[in-house]
C-alpha positions as CSV (number, residue, x, y, z in Angstrom):
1,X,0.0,0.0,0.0
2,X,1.4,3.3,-1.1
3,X,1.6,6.2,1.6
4,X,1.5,9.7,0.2
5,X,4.2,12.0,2.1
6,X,4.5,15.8,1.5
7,X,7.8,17.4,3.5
8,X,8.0,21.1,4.6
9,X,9.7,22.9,6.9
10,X,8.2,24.6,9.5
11,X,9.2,27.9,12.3
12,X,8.3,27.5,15.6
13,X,6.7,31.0,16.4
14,X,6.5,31.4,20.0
15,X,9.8,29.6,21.3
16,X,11.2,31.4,24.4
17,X,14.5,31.1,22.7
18,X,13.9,32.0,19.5
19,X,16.4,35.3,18.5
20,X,13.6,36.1,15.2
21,X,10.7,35.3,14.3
22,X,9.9,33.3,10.7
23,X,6.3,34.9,10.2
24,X,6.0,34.1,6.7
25,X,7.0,30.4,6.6
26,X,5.1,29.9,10.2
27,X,2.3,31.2,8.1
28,X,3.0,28.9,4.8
29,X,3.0,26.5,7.6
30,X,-0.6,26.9,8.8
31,X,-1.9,27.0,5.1
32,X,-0.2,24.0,3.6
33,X,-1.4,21.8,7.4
34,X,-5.1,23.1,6.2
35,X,-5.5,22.5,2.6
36,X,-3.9,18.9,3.5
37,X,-6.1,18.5,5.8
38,X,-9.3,19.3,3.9
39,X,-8.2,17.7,0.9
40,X,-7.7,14.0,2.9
41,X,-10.9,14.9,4.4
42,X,-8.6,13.8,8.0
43,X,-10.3,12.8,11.1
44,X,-7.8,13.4,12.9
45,X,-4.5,16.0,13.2
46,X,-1.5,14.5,15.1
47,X,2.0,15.8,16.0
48,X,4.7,14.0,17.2
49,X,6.5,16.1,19.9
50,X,5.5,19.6,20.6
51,X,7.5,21.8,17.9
52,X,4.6,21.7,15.8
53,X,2.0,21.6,17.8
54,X,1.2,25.7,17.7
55,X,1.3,26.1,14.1
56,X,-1.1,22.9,13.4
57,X,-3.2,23.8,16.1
58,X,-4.3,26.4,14.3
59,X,-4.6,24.6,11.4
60,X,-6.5,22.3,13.0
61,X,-9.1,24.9,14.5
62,X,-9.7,26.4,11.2
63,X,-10.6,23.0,9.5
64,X,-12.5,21.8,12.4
65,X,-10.5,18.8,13.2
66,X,-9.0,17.6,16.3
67,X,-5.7,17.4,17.1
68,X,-3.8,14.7,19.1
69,X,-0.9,15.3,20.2
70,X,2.4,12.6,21.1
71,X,4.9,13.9,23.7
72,X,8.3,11.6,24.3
73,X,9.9,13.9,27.3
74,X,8.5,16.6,30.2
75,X,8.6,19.9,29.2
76,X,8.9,22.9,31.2
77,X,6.3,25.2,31.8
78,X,7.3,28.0,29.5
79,X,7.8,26.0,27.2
80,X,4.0,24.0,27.8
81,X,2.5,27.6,27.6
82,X,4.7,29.3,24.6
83,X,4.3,26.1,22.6
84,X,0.4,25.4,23.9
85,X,0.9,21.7,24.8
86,X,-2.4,22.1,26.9
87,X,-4.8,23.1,24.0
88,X,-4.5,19.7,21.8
89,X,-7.9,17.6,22.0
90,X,-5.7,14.8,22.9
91,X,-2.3,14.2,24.6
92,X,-0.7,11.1,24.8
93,X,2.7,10.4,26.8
94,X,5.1,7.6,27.1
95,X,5.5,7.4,31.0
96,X,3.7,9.1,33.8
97,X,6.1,11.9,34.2
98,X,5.3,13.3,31.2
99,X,2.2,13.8,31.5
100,X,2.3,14.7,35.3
101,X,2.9,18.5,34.6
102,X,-0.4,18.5,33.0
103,X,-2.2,17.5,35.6
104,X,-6.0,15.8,35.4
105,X,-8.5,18.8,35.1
106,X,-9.2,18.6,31.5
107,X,-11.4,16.2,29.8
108,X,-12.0,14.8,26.6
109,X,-14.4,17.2,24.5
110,X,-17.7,15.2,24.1
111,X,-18.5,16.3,20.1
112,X,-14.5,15.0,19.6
113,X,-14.3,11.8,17.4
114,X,-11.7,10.5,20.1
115,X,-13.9,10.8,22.8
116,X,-15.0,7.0,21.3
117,X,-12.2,5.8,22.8
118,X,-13.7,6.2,26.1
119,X,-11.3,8.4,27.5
120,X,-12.2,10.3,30.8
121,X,-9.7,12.5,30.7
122,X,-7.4,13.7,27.3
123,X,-4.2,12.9,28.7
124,X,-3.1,9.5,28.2
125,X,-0.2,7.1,28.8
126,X,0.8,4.5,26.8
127,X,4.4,3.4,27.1
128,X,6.9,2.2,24.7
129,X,7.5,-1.3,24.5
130,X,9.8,-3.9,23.0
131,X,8.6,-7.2,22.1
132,X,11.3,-9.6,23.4
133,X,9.3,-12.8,22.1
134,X,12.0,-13.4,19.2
135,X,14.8,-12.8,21.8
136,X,13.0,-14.8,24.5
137,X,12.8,-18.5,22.4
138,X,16.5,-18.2,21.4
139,X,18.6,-21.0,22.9
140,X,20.5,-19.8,26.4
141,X,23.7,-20.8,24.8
142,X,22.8,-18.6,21.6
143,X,22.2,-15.6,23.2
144,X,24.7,-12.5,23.4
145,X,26.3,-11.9,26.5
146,X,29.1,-8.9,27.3
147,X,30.8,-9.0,30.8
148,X,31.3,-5.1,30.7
149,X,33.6,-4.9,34.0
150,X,36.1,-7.7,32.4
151,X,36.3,-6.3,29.4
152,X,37.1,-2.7,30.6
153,X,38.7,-3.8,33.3
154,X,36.7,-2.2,36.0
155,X,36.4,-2.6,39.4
156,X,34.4,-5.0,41.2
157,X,33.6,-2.2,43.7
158,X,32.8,0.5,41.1
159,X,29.4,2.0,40.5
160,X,29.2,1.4,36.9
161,X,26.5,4.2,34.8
162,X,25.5,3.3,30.9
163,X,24.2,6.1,29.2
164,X,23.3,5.3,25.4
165,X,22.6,8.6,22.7
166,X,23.1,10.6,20.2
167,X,26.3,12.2,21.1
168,X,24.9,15.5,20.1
169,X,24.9,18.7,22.4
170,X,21.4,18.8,23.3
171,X,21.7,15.6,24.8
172,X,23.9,16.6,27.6
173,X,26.6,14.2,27.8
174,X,29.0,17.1,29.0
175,X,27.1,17.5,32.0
176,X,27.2,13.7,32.6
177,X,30.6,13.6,32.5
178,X,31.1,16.6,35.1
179,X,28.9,14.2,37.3
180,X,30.9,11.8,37.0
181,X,34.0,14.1,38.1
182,X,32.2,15.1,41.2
183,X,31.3,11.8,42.3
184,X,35.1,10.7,41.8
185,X,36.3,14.1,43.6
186,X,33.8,12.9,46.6
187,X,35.5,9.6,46.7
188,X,32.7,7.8,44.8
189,X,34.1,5.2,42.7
190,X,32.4,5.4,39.5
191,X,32.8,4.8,36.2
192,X,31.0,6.3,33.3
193,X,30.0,4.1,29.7
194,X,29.1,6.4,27.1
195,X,27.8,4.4,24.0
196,X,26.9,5.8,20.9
197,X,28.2,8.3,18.3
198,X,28.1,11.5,17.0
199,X,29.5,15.3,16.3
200,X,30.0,16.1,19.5
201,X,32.6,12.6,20.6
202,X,35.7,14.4,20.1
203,X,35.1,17.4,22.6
204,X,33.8,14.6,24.9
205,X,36.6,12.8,24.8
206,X,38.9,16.3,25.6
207,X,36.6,17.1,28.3
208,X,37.7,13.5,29.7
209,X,40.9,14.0,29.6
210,X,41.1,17.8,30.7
211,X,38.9,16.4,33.7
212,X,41.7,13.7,34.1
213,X,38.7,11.0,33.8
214,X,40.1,9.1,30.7
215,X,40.6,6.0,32.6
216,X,36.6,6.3,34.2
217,X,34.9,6.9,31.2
218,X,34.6,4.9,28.7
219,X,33.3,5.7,24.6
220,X,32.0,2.5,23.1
C-alpha cells in the first residue's frame, strides 16, 4: 500500500528562545497543514512532539479537526505555555512523568471523534515497548552476552553508569561527564560508559581528559 508524504519545513513561532521570528513560513505552515487536511478529508490531526504543535493547532481549528498530540519527554512550563501543549484535543505520553505537569483537570471534549475511545480525561499514557518474544525462544547458549567490567577492566567495587545517545549537544553528555567528576572528587568510585556516536565525541573525549577521567569513562 502506497503512503503519500508531503515534506515542509516549518518555524516555531512562539519559542522562548527564539532570536527572530519566521512569520512568513510559520504562516506557509498553517496553510499547507489546512488545505492537507481538507483535501484528505482527516479525522484526525496529530504531532509528534511539541514543535509543531502551535502552528497545526491552528490549522487544526480552522478545519475543524481535532488534534492529538504525542509527547516523548516533560517539558517545562514555559515551554508547555509558549508552545500550547495544553490546548491539543488529545495528549498522549510515554510514561507518567510526562504527562504529570499536566495534571488531570481537563477532559475529553464530548463532540470530539476521540472521545469513542472512552477516554475520561485527554491525557493519556501508553508506554513504549519492546517485544522480546523473538529474543526470548533463542537457545541460552545462543544468546549474546558482554561482561562489561572484564572487558574494561573495571572494578568489582565501582558503581558502573550506561548512558546510550546521540552524542549531540542537546543531549547533555557534558554535564554527565562533570557528574561523574564530582562523584570521583567525593570519593565515589564510578565509572561512566558512554555508548553511541556522533559530532559532539571528540570534545567529549577532551573534556575526559582535561577532567583527568580518561581511565573512568569509557566511549564504546
Amino acid at each position: 500500500r502506497k503512503v503519500g508524504v508531503k515534506k515542509s519545513s516549518f518555524s516555531v513561532f512562539c519559542r522562548w528562545y527564539m532570536q527572530c521570528l519566521r512569520i512568513l513560513n510559520y504562516g506557509r505552515l498553517i496553510r499547507t497543514a489546512g488545505k492537507i487536511i481538507q483535501q484528505q478529508k482527516a479525522d484526525v490531526s496529530h504531532t509528534n512532539s511539541g514543535g509543531p504543535i502551535d502552528g497545526m493547532l491552528i490549522a487544526a481549528r480552522k478545519t475543524s479537526t481535532p488534534i492529538l498530540t504525542q509527547l516523548h519527554a516533560p517539558y517545562l512550563l514555559r515551554d508547555r505555555v509558549s508552545l500550547s501543549l495544553h490546548d491539543p484535543d488529545f495528549v498522549v505520553g510515554v510514561s507518567r512523568a510526562v504527562i504529570a505537569p499536566f495534571g488531570k483537570r481537563s477532559s475529553t471534549p464530548p463532540n470530539s471523534p476521540l472521545s469513542i475511545l472512552g477516554q475520561k480525561s485527554k491525557y493519556k499514557i501508553i508506554h513504549n515497548g519492546i517485544d522480546l518474544s523473538a529474543y526470548n525462544t533463542w537457545p541460552r547458549n545462543k544468546r549474546l552476552t558482554y561482561n562489561i567490567r572484564q572487558e574494561l577492566q573495571i572494578d568489582d567495587n565501582a558503581y558502573v553508569i550506561v548512558s546510550v545517545g546521540s552524542l549531540i549537544k542537546r543531549k547533555g553528555f557534558d554535564l554527565l561527564i562533570q557528574a561523574a567528576c564530582r562523584l570521583q572528587k567525593a570519593s565515589i568510585p564510578v565509572e561512566l560508559i558512554i555508548i553511541g556516536e556522533g559530532p559532539e565525541r571528540s570534545k567529549l573525549e577532551a573534556l575526559t581528559e582535561n577532567r583527568n577521567m580518561t581511565g573512568k569513562i569509557h566511549f564504546l
